[in-house]
C-alpha positions as CSV (number, residue, x, y, z in Angstrom):
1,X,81.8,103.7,95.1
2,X,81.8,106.6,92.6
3,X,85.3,107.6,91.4
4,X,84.2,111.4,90.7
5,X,81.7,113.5,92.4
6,X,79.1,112.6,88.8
7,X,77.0,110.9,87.5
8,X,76.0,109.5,83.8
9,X,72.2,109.4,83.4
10,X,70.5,107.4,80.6
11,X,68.6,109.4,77.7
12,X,65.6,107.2,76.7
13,X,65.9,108.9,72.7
14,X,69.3,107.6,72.2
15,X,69.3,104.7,74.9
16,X,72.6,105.6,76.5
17,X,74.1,106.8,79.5
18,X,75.1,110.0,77.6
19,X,74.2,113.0,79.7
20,X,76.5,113.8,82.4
21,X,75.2,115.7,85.9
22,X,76.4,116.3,89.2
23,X,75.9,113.6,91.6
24,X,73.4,114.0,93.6
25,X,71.7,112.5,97.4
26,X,68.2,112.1,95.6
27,X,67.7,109.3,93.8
28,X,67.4,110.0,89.9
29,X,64.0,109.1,88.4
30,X,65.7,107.1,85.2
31,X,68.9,105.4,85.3
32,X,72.3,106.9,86.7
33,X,75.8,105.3,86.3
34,X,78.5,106.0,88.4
35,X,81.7,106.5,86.6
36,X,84.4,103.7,87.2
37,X,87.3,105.7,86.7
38,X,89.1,109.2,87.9
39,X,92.2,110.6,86.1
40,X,92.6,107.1,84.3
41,X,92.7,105.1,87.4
42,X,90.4,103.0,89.7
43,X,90.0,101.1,92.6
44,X,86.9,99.5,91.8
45,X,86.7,95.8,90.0
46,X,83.1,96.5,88.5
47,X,81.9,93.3,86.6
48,X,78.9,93.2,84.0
49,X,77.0,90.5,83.5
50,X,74.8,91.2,80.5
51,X,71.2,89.0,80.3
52,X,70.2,90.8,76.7
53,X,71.7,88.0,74.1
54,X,71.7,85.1,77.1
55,X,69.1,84.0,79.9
56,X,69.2,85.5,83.6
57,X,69.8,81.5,84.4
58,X,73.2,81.7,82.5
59,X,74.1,85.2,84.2
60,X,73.5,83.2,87.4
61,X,75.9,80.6,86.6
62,X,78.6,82.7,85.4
63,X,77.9,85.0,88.6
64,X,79.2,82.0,90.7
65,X,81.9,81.2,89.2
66,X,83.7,84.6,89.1
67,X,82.6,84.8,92.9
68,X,84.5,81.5,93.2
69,X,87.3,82.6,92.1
70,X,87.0,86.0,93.5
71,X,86.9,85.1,97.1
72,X,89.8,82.3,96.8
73,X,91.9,85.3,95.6
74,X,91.2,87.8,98.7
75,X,88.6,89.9,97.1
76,X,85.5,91.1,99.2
77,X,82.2,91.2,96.9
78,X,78.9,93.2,96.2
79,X,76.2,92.0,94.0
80,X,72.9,92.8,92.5
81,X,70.5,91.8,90.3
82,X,68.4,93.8,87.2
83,X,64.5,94.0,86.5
84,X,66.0,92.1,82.8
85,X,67.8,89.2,85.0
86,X,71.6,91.4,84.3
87,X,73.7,91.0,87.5
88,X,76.3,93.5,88.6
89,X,79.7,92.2,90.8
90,X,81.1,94.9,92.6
91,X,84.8,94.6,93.4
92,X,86.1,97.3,96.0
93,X,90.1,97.3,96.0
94,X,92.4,98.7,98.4
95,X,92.4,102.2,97.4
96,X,95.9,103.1,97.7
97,X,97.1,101.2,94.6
98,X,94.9,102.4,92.0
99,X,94.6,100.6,88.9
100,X,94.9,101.5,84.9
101,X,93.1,100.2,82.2
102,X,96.3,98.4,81.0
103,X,96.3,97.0,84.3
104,X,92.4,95.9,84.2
105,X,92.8,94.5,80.6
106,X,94.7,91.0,80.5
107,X,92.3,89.8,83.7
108,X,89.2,91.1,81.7
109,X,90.4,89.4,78.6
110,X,90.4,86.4,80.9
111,X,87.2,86.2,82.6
112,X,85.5,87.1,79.3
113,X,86.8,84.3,77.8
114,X,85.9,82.2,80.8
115,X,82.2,84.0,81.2
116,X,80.2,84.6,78.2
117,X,77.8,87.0,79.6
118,X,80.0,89.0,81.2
119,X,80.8,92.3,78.8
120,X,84.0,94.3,79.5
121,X,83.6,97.6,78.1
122,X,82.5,99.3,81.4
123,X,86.0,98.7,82.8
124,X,88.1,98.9,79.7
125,X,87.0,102.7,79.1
126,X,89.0,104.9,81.4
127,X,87.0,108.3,79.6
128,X,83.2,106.8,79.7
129,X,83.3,103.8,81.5
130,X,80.8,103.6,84.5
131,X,78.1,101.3,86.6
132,X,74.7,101.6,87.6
133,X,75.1,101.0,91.7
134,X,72.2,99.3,93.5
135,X,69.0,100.9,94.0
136,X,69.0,102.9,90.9
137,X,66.0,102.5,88.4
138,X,66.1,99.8,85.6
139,X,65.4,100.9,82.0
140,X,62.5,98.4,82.2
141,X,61.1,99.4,84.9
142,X,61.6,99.0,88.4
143,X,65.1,98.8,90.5
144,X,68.5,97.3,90.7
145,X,68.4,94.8,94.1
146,X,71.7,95.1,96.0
147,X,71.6,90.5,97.0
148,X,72.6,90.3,100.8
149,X,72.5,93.0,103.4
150,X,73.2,97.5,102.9
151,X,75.6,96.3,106.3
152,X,76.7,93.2,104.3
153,X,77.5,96.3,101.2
154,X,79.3,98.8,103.4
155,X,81.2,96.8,105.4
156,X,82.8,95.3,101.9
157,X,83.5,98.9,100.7
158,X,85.1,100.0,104.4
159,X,87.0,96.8,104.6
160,X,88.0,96.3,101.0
161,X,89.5,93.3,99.6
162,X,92.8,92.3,100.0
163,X,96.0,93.7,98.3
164,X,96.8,91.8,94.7
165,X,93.6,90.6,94.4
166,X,93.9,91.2,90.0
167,X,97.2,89.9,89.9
168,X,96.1,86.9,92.2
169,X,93.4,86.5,89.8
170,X,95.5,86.0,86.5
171,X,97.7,84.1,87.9
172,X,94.5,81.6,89.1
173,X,93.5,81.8,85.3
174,X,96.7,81.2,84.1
175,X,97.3,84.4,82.3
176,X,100.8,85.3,83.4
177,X,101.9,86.8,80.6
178,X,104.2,90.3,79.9
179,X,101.7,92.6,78.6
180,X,103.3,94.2,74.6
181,X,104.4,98.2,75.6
182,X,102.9,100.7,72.9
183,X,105.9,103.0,73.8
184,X,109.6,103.2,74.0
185,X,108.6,104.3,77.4
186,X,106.8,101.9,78.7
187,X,108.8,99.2,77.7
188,X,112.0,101.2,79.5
189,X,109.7,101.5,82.5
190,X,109.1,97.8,82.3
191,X,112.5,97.0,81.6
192,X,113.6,99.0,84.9
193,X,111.0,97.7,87.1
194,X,112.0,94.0,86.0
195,X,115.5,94.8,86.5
196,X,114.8,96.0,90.2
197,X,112.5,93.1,91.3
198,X,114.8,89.9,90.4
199,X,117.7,88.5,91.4
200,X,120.0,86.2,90.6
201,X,121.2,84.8,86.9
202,X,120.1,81.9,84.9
203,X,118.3,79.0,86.5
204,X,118.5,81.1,89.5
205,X,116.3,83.9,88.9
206,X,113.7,84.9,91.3
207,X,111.5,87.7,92.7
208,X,113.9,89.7,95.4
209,X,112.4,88.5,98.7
210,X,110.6,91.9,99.4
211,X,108.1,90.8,96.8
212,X,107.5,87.3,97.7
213,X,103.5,86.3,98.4
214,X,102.8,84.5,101.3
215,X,98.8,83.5,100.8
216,X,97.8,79.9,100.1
217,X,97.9,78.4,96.8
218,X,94.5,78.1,95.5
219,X,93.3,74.4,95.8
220,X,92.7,73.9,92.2
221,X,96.1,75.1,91.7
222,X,98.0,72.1,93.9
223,X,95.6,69.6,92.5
224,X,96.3,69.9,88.7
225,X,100.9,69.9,90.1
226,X,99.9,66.8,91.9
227,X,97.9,64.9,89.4
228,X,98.4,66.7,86.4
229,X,94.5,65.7,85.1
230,X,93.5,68.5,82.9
231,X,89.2,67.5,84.5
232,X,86.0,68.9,83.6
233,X,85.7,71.0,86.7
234,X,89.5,72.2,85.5
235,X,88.0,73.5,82.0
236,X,85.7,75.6,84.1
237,X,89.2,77.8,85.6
238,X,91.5,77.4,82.4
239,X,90.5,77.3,78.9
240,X,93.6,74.7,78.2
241,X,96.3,72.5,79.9
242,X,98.7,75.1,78.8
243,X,97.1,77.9,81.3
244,X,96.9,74.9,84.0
245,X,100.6,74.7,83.9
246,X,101.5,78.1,83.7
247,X,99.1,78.9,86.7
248,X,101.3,76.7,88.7
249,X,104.4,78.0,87.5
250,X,102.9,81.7,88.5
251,X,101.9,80.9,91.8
252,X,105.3,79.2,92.6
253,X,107.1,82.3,91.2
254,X,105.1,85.0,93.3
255,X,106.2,83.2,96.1
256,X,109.8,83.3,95.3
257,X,111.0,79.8,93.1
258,X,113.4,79.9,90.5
259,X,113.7,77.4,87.3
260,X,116.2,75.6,89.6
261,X,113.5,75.1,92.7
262,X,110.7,74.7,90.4
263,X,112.6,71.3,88.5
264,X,113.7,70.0,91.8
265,X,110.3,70.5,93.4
266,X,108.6,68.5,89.7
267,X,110.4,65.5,91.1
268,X,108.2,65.3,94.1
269,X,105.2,63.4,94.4
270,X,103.7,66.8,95.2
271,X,104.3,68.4,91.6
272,X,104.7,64.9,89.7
273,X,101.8,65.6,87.9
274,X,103.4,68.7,86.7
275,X,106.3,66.7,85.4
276,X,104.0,64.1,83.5
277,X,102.1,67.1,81.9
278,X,105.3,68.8,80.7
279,X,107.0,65.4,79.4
280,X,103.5,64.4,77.5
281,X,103.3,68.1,75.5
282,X,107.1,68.5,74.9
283,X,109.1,65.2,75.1
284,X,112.7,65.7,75.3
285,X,112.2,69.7,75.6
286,X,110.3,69.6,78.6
287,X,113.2,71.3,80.6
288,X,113.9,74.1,77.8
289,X,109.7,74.3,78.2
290,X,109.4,74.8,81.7
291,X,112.4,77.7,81.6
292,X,110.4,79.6,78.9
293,X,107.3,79.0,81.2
294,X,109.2,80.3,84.4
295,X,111.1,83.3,82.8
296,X,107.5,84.6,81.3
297,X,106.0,84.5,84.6
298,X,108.7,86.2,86.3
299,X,108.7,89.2,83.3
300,X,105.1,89.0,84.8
301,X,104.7,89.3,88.1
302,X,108.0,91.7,88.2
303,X,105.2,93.9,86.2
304,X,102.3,93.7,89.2
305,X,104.1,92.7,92.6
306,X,104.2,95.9,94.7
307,X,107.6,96.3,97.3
308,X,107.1,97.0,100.8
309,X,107.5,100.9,100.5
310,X,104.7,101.2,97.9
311,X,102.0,99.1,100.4
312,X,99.5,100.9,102.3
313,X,99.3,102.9,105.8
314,X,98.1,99.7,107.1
315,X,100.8,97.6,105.9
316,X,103.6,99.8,105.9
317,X,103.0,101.2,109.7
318,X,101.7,98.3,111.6
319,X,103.9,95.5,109.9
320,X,101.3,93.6,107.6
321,X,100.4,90.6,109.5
322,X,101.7,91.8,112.5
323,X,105.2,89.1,112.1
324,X,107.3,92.3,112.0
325,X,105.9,93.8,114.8
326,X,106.2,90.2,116.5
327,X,110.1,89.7,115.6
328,X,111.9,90.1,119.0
329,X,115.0,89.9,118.1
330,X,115.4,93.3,116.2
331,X,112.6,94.9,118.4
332,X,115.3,94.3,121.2
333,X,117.9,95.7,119.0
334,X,116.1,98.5,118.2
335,X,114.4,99.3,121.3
336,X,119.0,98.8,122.4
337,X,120.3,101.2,119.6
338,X,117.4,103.8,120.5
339,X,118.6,103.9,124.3
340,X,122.3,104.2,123.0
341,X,121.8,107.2,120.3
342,X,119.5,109.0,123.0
343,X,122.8,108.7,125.5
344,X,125.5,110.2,122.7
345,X,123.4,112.2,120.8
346,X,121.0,113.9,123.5
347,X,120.0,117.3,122.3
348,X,121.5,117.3,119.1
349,X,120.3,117.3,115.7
350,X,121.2,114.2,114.9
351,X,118.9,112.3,117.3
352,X,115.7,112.1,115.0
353,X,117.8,111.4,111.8
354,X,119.8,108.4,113.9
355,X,116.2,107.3,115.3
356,X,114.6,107.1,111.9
357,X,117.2,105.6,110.8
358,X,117.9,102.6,113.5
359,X,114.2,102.3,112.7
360,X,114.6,101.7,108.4
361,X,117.3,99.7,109.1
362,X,115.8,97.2,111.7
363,X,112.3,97.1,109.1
364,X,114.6,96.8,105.9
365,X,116.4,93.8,108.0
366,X,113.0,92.3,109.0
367,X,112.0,92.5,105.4
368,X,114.8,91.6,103.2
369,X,117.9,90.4,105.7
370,X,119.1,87.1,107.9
371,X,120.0,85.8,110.9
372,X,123.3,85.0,111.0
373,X,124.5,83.5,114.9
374,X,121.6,85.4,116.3
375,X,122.3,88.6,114.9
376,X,120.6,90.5,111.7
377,X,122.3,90.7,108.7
378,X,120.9,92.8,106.0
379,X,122.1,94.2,103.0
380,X,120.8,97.7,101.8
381,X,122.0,101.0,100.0
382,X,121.4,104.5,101.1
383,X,118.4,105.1,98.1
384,X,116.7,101.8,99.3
385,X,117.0,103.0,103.1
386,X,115.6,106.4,101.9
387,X,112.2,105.0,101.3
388,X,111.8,103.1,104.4
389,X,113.1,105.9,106.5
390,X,110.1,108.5,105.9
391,X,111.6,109.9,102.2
392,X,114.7,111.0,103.8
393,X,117.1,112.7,101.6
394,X,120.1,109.8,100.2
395,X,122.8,112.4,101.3
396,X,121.2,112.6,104.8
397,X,120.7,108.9,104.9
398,X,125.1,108.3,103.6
399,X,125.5,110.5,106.5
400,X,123.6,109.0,109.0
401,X,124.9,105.6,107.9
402,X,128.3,107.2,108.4
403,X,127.9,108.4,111.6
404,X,126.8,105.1,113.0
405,X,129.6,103.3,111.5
406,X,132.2,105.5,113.2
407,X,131.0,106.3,116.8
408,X,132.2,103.8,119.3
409,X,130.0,101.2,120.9
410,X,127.4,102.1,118.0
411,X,125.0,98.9,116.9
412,X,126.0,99.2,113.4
413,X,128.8,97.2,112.4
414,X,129.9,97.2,108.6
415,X,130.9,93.8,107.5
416,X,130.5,93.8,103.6
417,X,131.6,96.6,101.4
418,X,129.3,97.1,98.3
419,X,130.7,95.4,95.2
420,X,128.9,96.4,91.6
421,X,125.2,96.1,92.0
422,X,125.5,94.6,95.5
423,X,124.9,97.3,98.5
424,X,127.2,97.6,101.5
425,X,126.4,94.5,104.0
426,X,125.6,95.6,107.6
427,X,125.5,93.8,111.2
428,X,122.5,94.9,113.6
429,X,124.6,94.6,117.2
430,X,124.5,95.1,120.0
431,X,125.0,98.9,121.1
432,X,127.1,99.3,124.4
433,X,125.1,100.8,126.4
434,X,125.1,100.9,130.6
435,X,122.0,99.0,131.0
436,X,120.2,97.2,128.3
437,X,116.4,97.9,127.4
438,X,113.4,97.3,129.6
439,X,110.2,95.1,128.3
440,X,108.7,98.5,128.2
441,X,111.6,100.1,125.8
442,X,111.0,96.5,123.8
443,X,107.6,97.0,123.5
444,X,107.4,100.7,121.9
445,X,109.7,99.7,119.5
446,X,108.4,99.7,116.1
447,X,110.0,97.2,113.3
448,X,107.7,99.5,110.5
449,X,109.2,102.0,108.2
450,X,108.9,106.0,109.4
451,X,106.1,107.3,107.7
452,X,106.9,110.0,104.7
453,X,104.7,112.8,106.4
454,X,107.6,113.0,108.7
455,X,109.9,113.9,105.5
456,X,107.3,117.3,105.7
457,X,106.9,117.4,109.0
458,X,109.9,117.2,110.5
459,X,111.5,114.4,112.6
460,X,112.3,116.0,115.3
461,X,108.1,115.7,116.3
462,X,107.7,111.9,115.5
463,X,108.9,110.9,119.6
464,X,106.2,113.4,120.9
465,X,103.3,112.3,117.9
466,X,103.7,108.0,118.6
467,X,103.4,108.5,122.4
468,X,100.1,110.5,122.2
469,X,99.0,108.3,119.5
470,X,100.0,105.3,121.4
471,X,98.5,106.4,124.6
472,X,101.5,106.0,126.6
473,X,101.1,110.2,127.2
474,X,98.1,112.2,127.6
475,X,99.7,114.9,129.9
476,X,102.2,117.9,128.2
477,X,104.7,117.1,131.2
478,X,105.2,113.4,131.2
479,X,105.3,113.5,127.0
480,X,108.2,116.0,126.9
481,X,110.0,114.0,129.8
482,X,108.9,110.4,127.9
483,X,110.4,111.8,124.5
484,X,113.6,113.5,125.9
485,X,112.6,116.8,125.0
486,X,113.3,120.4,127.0
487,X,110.5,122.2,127.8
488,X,111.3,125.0,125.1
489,X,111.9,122.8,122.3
490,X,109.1,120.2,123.2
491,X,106.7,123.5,123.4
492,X,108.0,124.6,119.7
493,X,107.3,120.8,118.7
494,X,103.9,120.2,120.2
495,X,102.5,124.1,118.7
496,X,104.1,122.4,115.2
497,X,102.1,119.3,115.8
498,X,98.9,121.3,116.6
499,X,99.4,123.8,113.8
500,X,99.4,120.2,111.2
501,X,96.4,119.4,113.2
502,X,97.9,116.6,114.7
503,X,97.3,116.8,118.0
504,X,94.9,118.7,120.2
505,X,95.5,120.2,123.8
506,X,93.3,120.6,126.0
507,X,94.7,123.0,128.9
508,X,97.8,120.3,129.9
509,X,96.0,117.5,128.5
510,X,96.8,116.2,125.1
511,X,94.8,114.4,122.6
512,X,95.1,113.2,118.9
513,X,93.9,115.7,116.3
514,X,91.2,114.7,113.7
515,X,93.9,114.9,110.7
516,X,96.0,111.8,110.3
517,X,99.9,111.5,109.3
518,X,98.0,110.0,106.0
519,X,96.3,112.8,105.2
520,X,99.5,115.3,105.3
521,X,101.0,112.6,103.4
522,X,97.8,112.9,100.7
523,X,97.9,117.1,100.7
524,X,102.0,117.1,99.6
525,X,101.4,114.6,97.3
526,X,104.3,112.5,98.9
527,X,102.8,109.6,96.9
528,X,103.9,110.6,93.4
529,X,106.8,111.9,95.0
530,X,107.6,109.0,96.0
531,X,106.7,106.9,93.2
532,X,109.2,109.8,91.2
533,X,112.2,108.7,93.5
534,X,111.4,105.1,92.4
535,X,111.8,105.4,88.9
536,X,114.9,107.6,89.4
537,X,116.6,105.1,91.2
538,X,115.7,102.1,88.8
539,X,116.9,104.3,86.2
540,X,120.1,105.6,87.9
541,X,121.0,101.8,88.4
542,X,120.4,100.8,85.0
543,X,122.4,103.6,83.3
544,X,125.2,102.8,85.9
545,X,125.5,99.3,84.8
546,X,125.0,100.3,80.9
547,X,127.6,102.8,81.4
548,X,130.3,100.6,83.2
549,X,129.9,98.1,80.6
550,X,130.2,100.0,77.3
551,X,132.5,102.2,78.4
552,X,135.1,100.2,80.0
553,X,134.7,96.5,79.2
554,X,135.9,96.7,76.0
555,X,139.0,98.5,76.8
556,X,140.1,97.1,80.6
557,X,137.2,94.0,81.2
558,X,136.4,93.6,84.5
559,X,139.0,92.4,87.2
560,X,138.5,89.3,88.5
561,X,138.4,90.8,92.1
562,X,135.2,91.6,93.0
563,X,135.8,92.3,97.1
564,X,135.8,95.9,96.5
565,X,134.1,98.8,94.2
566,X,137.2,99.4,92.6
567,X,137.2,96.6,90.6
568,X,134.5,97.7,88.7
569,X,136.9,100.0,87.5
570,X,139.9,101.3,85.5
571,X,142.8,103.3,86.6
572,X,141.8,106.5,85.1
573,X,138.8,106.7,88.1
574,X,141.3,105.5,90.9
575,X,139.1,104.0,93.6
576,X,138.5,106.1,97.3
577,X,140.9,104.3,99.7
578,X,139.1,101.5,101.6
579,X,138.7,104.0,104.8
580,X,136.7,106.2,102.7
581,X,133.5,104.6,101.9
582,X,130.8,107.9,101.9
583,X,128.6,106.8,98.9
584,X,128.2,110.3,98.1
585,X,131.8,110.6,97.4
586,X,131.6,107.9,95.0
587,X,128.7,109.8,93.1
588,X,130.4,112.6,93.3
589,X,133.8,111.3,91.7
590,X,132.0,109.4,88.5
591,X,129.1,111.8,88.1
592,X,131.3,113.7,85.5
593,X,131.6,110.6,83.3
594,X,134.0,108.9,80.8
595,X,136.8,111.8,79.2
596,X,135.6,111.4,75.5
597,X,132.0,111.2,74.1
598,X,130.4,108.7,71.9
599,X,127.0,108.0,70.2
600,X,126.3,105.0,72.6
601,X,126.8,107.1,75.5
602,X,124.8,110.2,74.6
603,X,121.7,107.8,73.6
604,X,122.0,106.7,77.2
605,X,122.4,110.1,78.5
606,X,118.9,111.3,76.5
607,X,117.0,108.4,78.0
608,X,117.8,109.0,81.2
609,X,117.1,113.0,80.8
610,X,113.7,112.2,80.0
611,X,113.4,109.3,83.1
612,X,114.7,112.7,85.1
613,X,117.7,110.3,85.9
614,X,121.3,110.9,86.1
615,X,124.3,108.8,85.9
616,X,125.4,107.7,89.3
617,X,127.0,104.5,90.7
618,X,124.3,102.3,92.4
């Protein structure tokens, strides 16, 4: 549970943990914290509830309440208890989305105004802050007893709890508010982020769909929309009726409502109480009410909801829940466009960008696109497909995406061209190949993202990797013939694949190594390099749209035609003729930017030399 290899022992003379030693198997004879935090980040929720200026009965009772609300928001729990009646809740998170103090704040602000014996400073000190775990001595004497089972305690902090369980939290108590940025920075990050994660304009605004929750509404939660009661029991969750109604609003904007679905759904028996509650506090301004309410949770959650190429290995690989992984329609399409590239592109280089690419697209489709007649219908740009294909370059992914548009009988049909923010609109179909795919083709294919250790890797060994890893080869011969590969180049591959430690081989037998495709991922730091290619394509966006608008609106205005990119612009940057839609092209063409400076524009320009951005059409 301890974020660095130390520990913070406690110095009876000054009566604070304020000697620091390396941690250690033997168990210290006084005191020992474990720090909470490492390089200002942490994945562990540690909760303090303090029996010095209250009595261990009240730590009890304020220990069962956060639990309440802890486990109805996903999280998995460890608890014990002092020699003094203090009682300590453990909170292991999902360790790929560490947490700041900034992040940790509004929810601690929450449930210390909620819990009066609960102090905060552990977690709101990313420098000092730290824990005493169970079993270490008590400054009165005695031991800290871990309550429940050491199998109960381990299993907790191998399974951990569920993703979102802090922003699940807030918006249970009601807190869903936009946190105040100290820096310019941090309020352009912000703005970015916010400006990535909804759609839509006015009464319409909502999260995109790749951010939508899908876990129940907490019960507490549906009674207050349906009856509107502000109860006793209700006092114990929110501090006022205001939090009650903005913890409705929250959880119907994580899962995807606008101000428009929100006041149609108030006029259901199912939210009525909602409605009564907003009419009794604001009268006539009940709707202009319930907009401010709605456009503050959705500056909110745009802050904390996490897309799907920021998720774990264990939901970005296997499909979550296992509904991508369960979709048969684009499984068949995929398993279809994989038996066409591997009969026009046998051999070539090509072949592992095309695979990883089919792939992205089918996930991105699964994720964020529409059945239209039977067929998927998605809608995605080159830097979003990037992400989902393994960190592939954008240029590689333009031509990859080219490639497949012009090849006869390929299963990518191009139905939409990309106007302003909106990304080019794409058909999954059907692939003409000479015999469709067997169950067994259907079954191998993934609807999952390619993994970004391939991006280090190489793509040309990701075939040859899923089959051992999959168990579908075990002998050198069958996985060369199951992956389509030569005997030279799959013997190049598979020494590539051993060198990363990948996979063993044992004489013609082969075997999965002992490191994972995570832990290449971990030692090239493809994590922040991904999170870099983030922010720089927020930011490109942004300045695009800044850019279009100040420097041409007030001279041309926007056409009324908007069926084509070139009404975004005036004649002095003469659109690429319809035939020539390489994205790259387009960069290319504007990246040089308007022929005369002016202050507006080089203020833009600075900001997005220190975001690392540049100035490209999104």
């Amino acid at each position: 549970m301890t974020a660095r290899r130390s520990m913070r022992v406690w110095s009876a003379a000054s009566g604070k943990f304020d000697t620091s030693r390396s941690l250690t198997k033997h168990l210290p004879s006084v005191p020992a914290a474990l720090p909470i935090y490492a390089r200002g980040r942490t994945s562990l929720l540690a909760l303090d509830f303090d029996a010095k200026h209250h009595t261990p009965e009240q730590v009890d009772v304020d220990v069962e309440r956060a639990l309440g609300w802890l486990h109805e928001c996903g999280a998995r729990t460890v608890t014990d208890r002092s020699t003094s009646g203090g009682r300590h809740v453990l909170v292991p998170m999902a360790t790929d989305i560490p947490l700041r103090v900034d992040d940790i704040k509004i929810v601690m602000q929450l449930l210390t105004a909620r819990l009066v014996t609960l102090d905060a400073t552990p977690m709101l000190n990313a420098e000092w802050g730290c824990i005493t775990p169970p079993g270490s001595p008590c400054r009165e004497g005695g031991y800290r007893l871990l309550d429940g089972t050491l199998d109960d305690a381990i299993d907790a902090f191998t399974v951990r709890s569920d993703r979102g369980v802090v922003a699940r939290l807030i918006a249970l108590l009601g807190g869903a508010t936009t946190p105040r940025h100290r820096t310019p920075t941090a309020a352009v990050a912000a703005s970015l982020t916010q400006d990535e994660r909804v759609v839509g304009i006015g009464r319409d605004r909502r999260l995109d769909p790749r951010y939508h929750r899908n876990t129940p509404v907490p019960e507490a939660v549906e009674t207050y929309a349906a009856t509107g009661k502000f109860t006793r029991a209700h006092k114990a969750l929110w501090e006022s009726p205001s939090e009650a109604r903005q913890s409705v609003i929250s959880h119907a904007v994580l899962r995807g409502a606008s101000a428009a679905d929100i006041e149609k759904a108030i006029a259901t028996t199912k939210w009525s109480g909602l409605r009564r509650a907003y009419i009794d506090k604001y009268g006539t301004h009940s709707a202009a009410a319930l907009q401010r309410d709605v456009d503050k949770a959705l500056s909110w959650a745009a802050t904390i909801v996490r897309p799907f190429h920021e998720l774990t290995h264990k939901n970005r690989y296997t499909g979550g829940d296992g509904s991508f992984l369960k979709d048969r329609v684009r499984r068949q399409w995929l398993a279809q466009a994989k038996l066409w590239i591997d009969a026009e592109f046998l051999g070539t280089r090509q072949r592992p960008v095309l695979l990883a690419v089919v792939q992205a697209l089918a996930y991105t489709s699964a994720l964020a696109g529409e059945l239209v007649e039977g067929v998927p219908v998605v809608a995605v740009g080159g830097r979003s497909l990037s992400h989902a294909a393994g960190l592939m370059s954008e240029s590689t992914v333009w031509s990859a995406l080219r490639l497949l548009r012009e090849t006869p009988g390929s299963p990518l049909l191009l139905v939409a061209r990309g106007a302003g923010r909106e990304a080019d609109r794409y058909a999954l179909t059907t692939a003409a190949t000479t015999n469709g795919p067997r169950r067994s083709h259907i079954d191998r294919a993934r609807v999952e993202p390619i993994h970004p250790a391939w991006s280090v890797l190489g793509l040309r060994g990701r075939a040859l990797y899923e089959l051992v890893e999959a168990g579908l080869a075990t002998d050198v011969d069958d996985a060369f013939a199951a992956a389509k590969l030569r005997p030279s180049n799959g013997y190049a591959i598979l020494a590539d694949l051993m060198t990363a430690g990948l996979i063993e081989r044992d004489s013609a037998k082969l075997t999965l190594g002992r490191r994972t495709l995570d832990d290449v991922a971990a030692a090239h730091g493809l994590g922040t390099i991904a999170a870099d290619r983030i922010v720089r394509h927020r930011a490109e966006r942004l300045l695009w749209q800044v850019w279009l608008e100040r420097r041409f609106e007030p001279q041309t205005g926007l056409t009324a035609n908007v069926g084509a990119k070139s009404s975004w612009l005036p004649a002095m940057y003469p659109a690429p003729p319809l035939g020539d839609d390489a994205e790259e092209l387009w960069a290319a063409r504007m990246s040089a930017g308007p022929p005369r400076r002016d202050p507006e524009l080089e203020a833009i320009e600075l900001v997005s030399d220190q975001l690392g951005a540049v100035i490209v059409p999104g």
